[in-house]
C-alpha positions as CSV (number, residue, x, y, z in Angstrom):
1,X,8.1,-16.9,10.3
2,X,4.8,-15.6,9.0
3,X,4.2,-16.4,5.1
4,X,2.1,-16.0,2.2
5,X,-1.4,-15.8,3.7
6,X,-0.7,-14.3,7.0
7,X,-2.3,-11.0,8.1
8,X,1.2,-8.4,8.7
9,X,0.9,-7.7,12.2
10,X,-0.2,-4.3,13.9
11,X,2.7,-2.0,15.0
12,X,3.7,1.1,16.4
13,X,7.0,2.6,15.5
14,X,9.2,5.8,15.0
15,X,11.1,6.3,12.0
16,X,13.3,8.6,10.2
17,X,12.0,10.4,7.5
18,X,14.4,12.7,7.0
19,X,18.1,15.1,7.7
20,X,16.4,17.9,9.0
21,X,16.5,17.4,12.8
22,X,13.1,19.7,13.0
23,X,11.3,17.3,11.0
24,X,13.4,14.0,11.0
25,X,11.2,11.7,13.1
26,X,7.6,10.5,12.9
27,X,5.3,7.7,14.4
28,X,4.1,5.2,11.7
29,X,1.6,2.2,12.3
30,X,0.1,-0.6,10.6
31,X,-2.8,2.0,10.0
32,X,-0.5,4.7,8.4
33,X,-1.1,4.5,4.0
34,X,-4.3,2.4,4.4
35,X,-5.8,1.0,1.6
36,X,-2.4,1.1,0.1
37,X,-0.1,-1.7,-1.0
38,X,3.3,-1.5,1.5
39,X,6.5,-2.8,1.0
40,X,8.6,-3.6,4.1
41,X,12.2,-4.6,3.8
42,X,14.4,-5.2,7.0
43,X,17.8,-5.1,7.1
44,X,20.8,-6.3,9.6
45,X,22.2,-3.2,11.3
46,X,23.0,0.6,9.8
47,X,26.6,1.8,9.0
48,X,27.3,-1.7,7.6
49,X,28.2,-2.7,4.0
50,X,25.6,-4.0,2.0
51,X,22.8,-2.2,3.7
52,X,23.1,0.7,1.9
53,X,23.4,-0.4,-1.5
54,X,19.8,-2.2,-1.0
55,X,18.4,0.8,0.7
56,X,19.7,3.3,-1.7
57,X,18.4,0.9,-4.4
58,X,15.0,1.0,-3.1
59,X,14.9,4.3,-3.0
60,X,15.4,4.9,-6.7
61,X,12.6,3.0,-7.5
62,X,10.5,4.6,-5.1
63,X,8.9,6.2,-7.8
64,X,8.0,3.5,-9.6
65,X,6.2,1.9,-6.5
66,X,4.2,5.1,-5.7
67,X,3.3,4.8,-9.2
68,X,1.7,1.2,-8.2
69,X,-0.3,2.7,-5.1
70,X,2.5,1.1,-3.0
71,X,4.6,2.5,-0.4
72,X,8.2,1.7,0.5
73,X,9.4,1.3,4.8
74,X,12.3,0.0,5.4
75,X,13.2,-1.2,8.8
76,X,15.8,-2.3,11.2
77,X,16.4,-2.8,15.1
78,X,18.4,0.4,15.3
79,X,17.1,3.3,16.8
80,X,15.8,6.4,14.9
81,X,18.7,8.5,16.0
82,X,21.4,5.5,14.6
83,X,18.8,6.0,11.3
84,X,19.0,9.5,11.2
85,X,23.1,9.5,11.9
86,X,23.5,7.5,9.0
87,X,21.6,9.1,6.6
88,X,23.2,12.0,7.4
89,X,26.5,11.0,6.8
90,X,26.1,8.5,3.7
91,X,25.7,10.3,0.2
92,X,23.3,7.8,-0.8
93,X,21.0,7.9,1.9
94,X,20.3,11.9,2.5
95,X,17.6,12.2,0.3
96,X,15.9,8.4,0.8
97,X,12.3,9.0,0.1
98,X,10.7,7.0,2.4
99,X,10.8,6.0,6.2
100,X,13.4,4.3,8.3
101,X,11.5,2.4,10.8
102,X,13.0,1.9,14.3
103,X,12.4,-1.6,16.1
104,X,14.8,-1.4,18.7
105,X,12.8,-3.5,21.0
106,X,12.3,-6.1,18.0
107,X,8.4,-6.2,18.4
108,X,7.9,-6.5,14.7
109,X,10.5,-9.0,13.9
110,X,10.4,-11.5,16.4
111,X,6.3,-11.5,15.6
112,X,7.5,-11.8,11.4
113,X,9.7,-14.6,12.5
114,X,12.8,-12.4,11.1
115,X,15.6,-12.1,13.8
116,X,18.8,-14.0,13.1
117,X,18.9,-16.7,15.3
118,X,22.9,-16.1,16.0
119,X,23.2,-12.0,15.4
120,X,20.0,-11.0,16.9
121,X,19.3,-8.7,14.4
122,X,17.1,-9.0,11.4
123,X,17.5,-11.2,8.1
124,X,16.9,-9.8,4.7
125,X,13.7,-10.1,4.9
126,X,10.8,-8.6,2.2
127,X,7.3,-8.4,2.7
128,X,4.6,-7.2,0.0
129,X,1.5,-6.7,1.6
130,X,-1.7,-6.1,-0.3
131,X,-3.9,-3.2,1.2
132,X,-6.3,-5.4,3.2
133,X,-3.0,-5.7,5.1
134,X,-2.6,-9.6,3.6
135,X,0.8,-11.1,3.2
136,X,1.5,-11.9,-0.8
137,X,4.9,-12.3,-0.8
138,X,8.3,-12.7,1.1
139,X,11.6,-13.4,0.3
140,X,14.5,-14.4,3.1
141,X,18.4,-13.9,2.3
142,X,21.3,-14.5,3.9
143,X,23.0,-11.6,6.3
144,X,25.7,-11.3,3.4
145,X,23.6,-11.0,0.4
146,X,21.9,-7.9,-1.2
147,X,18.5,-8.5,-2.6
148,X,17.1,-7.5,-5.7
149,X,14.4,-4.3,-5.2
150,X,13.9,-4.8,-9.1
151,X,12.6,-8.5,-7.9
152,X,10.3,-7.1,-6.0
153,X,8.9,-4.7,-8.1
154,X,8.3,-7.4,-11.0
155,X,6.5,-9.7,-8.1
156,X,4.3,-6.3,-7.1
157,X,3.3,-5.8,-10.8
158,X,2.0,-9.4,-10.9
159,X,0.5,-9.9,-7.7
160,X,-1.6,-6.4,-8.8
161,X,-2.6,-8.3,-12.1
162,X,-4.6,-10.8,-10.0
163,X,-3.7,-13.4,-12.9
164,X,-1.7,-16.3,-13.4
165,X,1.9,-14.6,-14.5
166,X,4.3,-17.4,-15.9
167,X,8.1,-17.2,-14.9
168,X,10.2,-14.2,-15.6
169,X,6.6,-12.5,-16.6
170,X,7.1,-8.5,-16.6
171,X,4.5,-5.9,-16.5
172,X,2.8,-5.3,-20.0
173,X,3.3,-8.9,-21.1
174,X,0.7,-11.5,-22.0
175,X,-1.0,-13.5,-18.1
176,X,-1.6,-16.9,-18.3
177,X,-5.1,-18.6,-19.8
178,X,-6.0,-21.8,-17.5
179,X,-7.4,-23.8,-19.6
């Protein structure tokens, strides 16, 4: 799996990025938001459980990322069209504010290391890559448990201090000194 350190790799994908069928798809890349900080969360399959609870909680901080020059993808091995079925028919997915990437032929997770070795589909995997395109963080759970997207916001706000943040540090609170 690539880590802390490792350069997010190029890609290529379509994505849903919204209801309306005249304007629902779009081609994103490694190159689309450069210079920005990205977040990239993948998640198991759509029209599942707990999927939606983290995707729907991403998306009400979307705000607060965009407020952090950061953009939100998330991403799964369905295809655009299972994407845009699902936000069509779950209430808390219609108006997600950012793109639903497609890697149905699993490119982009086999290369992140990602896949679940049993299912075949990705992990709960979370990615925060800094805008030279530089993995900073990543996080890993289980198919069955939900992440935290307040988690990663915290870790955003103090990898974009660029100082030493002590445990349970939140933005607006005192960095570390080394001494």
């Amino acid at each position: 799996m690539l880590t802390v350190g490792d350069k997010f790799p190029s890609f290529d994908l379509k994505a849903t990025v919204s209801t309306d069928p005249k304007s629902a798809f779009a081609q994103i890349t490694d190159q689309s938001d450069a210079g920005k900080w990205k977040i990239f969360f993948f998640w198991p399959k759509d029209f599942t459980f707990v999927c939606p609870t983290e995707i729907a909680a991403f998306g009400k901080l979307n705000g607060e990322f965009n407020d952090r020059d950061a953009v939100v993808y998330g991403a799964s091995t369905d295809s655009e069209f299972v994407h845009h079925a699902w936000r069509v028919h779950h209430e808390d997915l219609k108006a997600l504010p950012f793109p639903m990437l497609a890697d149905i032929k699993r490119e982009l997770s086999t290369e992140l290391g990602i896949l679940d070795k049993t299912e075949g589909v990705c992990l709960r995997a979370t990615f925060v890559v800094d805008p030279e395109g530089i993995i900073r963080h990543v996080s890993v759970y289980d198919l069955s448990v939900g992440r935290n997207p307040q988690e990663i916001l915290r870790t955003l706000d103090a990898l974009q201090t660029d100082e030493l943040c002590p445990c349970n540090w939140n933005k607006g609170e005192s960095t570390l000194q080394a001494a």
